[in-house]
C-alpha positions as CSV (number, residue, x, y, z in Angstrom):
1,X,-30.7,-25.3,6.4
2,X,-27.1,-27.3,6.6
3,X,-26.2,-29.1,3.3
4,X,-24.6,-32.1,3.2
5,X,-21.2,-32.3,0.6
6,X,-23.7,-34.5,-1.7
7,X,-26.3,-31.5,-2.0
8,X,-23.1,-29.1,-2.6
9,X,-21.4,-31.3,-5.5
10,X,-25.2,-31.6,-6.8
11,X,-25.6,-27.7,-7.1
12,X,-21.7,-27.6,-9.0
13,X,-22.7,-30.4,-11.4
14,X,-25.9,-29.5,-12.2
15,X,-24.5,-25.7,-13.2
16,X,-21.2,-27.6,-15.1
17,X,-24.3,-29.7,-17.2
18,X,-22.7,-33.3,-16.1
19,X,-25.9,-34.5,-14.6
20,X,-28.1,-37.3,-16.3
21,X,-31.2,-36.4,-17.0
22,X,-32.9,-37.7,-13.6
23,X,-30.4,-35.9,-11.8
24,X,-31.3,-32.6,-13.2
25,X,-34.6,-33.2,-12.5
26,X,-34.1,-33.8,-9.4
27,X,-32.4,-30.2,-8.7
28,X,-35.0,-29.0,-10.9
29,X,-37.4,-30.0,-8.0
30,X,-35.3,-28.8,-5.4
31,X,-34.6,-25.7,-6.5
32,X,-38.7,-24.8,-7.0
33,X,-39.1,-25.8,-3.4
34,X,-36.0,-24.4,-1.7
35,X,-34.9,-21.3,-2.2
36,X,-31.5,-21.7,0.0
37,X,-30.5,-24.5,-2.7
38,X,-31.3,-22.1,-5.3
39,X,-29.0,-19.5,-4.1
40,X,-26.5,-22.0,-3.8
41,X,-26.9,-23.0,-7.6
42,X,-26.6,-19.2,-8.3
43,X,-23.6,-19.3,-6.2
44,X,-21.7,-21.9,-8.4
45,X,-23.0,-20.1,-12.0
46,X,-21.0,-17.0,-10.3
47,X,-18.2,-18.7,-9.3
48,X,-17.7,-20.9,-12.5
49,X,-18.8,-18.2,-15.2
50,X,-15.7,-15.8,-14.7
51,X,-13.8,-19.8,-16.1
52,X,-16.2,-19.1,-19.1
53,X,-15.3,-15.0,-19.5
54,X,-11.5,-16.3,-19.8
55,X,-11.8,-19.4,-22.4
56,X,-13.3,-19.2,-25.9
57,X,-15.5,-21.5,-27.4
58,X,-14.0,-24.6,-29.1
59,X,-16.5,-26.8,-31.3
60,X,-15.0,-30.2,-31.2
61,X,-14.1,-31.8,-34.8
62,X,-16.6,-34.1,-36.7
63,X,-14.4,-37.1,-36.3
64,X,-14.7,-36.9,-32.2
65,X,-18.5,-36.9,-32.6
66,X,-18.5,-40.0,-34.6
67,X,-16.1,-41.5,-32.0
68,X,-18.5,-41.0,-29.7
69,X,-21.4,-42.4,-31.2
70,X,-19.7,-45.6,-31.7
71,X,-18.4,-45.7,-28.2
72,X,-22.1,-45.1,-27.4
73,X,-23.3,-47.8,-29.6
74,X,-21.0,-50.7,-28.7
75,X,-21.3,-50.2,-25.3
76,X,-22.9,-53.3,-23.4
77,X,-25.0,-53.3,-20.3
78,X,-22.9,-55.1,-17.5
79,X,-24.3,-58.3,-16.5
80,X,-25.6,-58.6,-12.7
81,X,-23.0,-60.3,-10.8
82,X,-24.5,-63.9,-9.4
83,X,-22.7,-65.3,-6.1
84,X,-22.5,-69.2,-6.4
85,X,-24.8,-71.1,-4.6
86,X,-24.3,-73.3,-1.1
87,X,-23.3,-76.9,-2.0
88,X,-26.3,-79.3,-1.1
89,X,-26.5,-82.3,1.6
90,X,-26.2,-85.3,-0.3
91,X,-29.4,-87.1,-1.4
92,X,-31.4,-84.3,-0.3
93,X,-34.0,-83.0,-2.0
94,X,-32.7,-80.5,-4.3
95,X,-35.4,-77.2,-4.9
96,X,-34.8,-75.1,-7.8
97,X,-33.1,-71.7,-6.4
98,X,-33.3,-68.5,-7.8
99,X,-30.0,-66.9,-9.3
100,X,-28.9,-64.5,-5.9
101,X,-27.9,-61.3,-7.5
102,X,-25.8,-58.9,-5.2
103,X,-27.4,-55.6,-4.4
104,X,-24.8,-52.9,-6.5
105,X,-26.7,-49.8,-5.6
106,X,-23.7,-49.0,-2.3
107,X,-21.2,-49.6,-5.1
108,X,-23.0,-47.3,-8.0
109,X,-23.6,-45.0,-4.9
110,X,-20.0,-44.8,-3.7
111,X,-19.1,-44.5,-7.5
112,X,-21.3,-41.5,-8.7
113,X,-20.3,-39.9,-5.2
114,X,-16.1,-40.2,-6.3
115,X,-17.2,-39.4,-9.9
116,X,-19.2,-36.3,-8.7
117,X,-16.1,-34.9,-6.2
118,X,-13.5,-35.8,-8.7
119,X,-15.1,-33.4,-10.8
120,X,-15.9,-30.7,-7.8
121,X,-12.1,-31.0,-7.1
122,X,-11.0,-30.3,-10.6
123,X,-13.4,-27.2,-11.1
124,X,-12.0,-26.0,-7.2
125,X,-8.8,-26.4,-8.7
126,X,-9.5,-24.6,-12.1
127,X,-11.2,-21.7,-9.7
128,X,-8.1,-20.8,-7.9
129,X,-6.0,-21.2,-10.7
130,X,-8.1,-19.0,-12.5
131,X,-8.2,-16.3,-9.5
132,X,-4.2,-16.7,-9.1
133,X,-4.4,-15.8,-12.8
134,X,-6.9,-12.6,-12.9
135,X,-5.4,-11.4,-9.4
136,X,-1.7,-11.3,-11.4
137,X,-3.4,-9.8,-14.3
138,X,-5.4,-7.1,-12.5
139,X,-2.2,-6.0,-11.0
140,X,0.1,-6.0,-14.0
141,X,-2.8,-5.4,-16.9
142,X,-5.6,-5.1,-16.3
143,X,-6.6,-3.7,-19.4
144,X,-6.4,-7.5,-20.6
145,X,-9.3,-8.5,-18.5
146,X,-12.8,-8.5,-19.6
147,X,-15.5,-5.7,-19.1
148,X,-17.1,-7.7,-15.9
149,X,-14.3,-8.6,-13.7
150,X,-11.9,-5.7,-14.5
151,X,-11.2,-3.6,-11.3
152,X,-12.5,-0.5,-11.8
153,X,-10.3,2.4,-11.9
154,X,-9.3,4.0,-9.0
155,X,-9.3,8.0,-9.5
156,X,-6.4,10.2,-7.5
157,X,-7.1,14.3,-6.7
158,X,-4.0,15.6,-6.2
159,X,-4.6,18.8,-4.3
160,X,-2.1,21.4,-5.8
161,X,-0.9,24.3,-3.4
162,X,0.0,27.4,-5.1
163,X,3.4,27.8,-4.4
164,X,4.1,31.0,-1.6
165,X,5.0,34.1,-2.9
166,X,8.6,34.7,-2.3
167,X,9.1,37.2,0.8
168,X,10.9,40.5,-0.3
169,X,14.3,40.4,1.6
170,X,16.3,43.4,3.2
171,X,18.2,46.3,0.5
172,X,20.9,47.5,1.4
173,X,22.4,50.9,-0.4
174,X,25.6,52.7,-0.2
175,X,27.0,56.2,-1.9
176,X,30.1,56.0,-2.9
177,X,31.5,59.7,-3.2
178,X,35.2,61.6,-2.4
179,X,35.5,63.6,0.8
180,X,31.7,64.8,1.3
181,X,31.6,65.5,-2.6
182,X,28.2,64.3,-5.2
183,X,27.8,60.5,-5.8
184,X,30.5,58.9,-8.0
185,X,28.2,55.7,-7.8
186,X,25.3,54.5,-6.2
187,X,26.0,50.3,-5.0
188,X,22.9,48.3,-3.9
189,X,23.4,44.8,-2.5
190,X,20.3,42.4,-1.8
191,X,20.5,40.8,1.5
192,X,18.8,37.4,0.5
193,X,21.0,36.9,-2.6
194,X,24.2,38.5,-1.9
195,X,23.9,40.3,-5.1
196,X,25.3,43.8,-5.5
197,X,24.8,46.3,-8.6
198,X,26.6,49.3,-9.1
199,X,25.0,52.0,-10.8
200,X,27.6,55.1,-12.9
201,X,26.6,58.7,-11.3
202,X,29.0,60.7,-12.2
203,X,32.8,59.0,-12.7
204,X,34.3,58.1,-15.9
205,X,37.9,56.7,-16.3
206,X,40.6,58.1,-17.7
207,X,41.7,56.1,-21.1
208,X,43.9,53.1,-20.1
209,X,42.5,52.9,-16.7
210,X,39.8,50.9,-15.0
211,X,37.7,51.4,-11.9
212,X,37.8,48.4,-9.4
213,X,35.5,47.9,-6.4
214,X,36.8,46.3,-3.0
215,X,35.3,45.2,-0.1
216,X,37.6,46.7,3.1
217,X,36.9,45.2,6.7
218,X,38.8,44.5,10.0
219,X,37.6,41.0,10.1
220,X,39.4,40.6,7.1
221,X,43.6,40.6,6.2
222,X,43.6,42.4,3.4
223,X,41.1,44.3,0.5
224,X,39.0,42.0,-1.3
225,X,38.9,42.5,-5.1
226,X,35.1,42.4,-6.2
227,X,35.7,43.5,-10.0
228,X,36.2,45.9,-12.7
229,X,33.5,48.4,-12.7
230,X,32.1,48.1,-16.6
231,X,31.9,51.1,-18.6
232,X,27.8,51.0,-18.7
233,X,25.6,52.5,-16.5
234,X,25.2,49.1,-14.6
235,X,27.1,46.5,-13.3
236,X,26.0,43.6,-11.7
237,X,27.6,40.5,-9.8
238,X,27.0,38.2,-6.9
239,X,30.3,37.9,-5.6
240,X,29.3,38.9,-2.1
241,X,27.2,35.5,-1.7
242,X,30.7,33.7,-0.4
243,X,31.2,36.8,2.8
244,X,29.4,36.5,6.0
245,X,26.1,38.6,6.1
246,X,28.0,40.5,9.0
247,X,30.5,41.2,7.0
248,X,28.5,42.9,4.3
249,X,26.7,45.4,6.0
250,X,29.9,46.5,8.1
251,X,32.8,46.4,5.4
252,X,33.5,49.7,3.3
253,X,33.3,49.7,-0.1
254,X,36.0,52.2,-2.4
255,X,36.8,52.1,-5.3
256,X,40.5,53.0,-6.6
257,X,41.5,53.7,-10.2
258,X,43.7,50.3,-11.8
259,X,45.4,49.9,-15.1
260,X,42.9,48.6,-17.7
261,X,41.3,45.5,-16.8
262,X,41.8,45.8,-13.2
263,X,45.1,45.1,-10.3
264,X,46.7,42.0,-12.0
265,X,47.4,40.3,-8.5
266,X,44.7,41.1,-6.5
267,X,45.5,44.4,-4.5
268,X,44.5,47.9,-5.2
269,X,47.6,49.8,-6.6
270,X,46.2,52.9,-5.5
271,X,44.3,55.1,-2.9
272,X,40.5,54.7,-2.5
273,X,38.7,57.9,-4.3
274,X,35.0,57.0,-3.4
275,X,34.4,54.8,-0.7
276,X,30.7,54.7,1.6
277,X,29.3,51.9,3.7
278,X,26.0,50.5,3.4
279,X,22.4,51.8,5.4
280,X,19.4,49.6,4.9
281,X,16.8,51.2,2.6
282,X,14.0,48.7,2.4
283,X,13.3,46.3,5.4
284,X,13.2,42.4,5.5
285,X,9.1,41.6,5.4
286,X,8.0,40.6,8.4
């Protein structure tokens, strides 16, 4: 059934407690006979009780009681209002008239009606100021809210991938030897990294010499300096990463003898002893 706005602010009093006592009886007996109001009442206590989650109790202070009471006690019932009566015809009988009093109940009507949707429009009011509130809250805190109107936590599975194993890339070995003659060393460059080692075979430099490794190639104007071969077994350095992958399968590598610590400006100061070119010895994965 369709309720009128009375029946609404009815339902929203009688759960804020400002009815009189006749009023609340009189939900009382609606709400045993219609269960439609009844969910309406229901309705309100939801609406209205997350107001009373947010707000403590305050017990008001003796004095305010006692302020009441007397307001209660000097308060006078209103005298019914009397309209004056009709002036008489001269010399006519005169009958004794009742007082006329004016019928109030429109006015008490129209007054309880304000009273009640004065206070409907405060507790709307109070109800989206309160959601404006908890909406901010639940965003930026929501830890601060209480137990039954905090959002509930919202759980994320991140599905991790293992990471692919990295693909083994191309190796690439050359000898380098004199004129046909055993291994003076063994250089192995990886084709993903540029990287190159050389590995001692059988060379070692005279005192106050050094071996130096170059990179020879007819794209290129000159012999590139790649370093002083160290006096370990191993040496290790990526500076092929900066040539062109052509480049560093075609080029020859040699090696000439250099005053210790290598040529001092950057060309070999003598003539290649061991020199070989690359062949591919392990495959890229396909």
């Amino acid at each position: 059934m369709a309720y009128s706005e009375d029946h609404i602010a009815l339902a929203a009093e009688y759960v804020l407690g400002t009815l009189d006592a006749g009023e609340r009886a009189q939900v009382d007996t609606m709400m045993s006979v219609d269960k439609n109001f009844t969910a309406m009442v229901l309705a309100w206590e939801q609406k209205l009780g997350a107001l009373n989650q947010m707000v403590g109790s305050v017990e008001p202070r003796a004095e305010v009681w006692e302020k009441i009471r007397a307001a209660i006690g000097q308060s006078e019932q209103q005298a019914p209002i009397v309209l004056p009566q009709p002036e008489l015809e001269p010399f006519a009988p005169v009958a004794e008239a009742a007082p006329v009093v004016a019928d109030t109940s429109n006015v008490i009507r129209l007054a309880a009606n304000a009273r009640r949707w004065r206070t409907i429009a405060t507790v709307t009011s109070a109800i989206a100021a309160a959601l404006v509130v908890m909406i901010g809250v639940g965003v930026s805190r929501p830890d601060l809210l209480p137990g039954g109107v905090r959002p509930a936590s919202k759980t994320q599975v991140a599905e991790v991938k293992p990471a692919p194993a990295p693909r083994p890339s191309a190796q690439y070995v050359a000898v380098l030897q004199k004129d046909g003659g055993g291994p003076a060393f063994i250089l192995t460059v990886d084709e993903a990294t540029r990287n190159f080692t050389v590995r001692k075979v059988g060379a070692s430099a005279e005192p106050g010499s050094s071996f130096e490794l170059w990179l020879i190639s007819d794209k290129l104007p000159k012999p590139r300096s790649l370093g002083v071969i160290g006096n370990g077994d191993f040496t290790s350095r990526p500076l092929l990463a900066g040539y062109d992958a052509d480049i560093v399968k075609s080029a020859t590598y040699a090696v000439t003898v250099e005053q210790s610590g290598g040529s001092p400006d950057g060309n070999p100061h003598s003539t290649p002893i061991f020199a070989g070119k690359l062949i591919e010895t392990v495959p890229p994965a396909r």
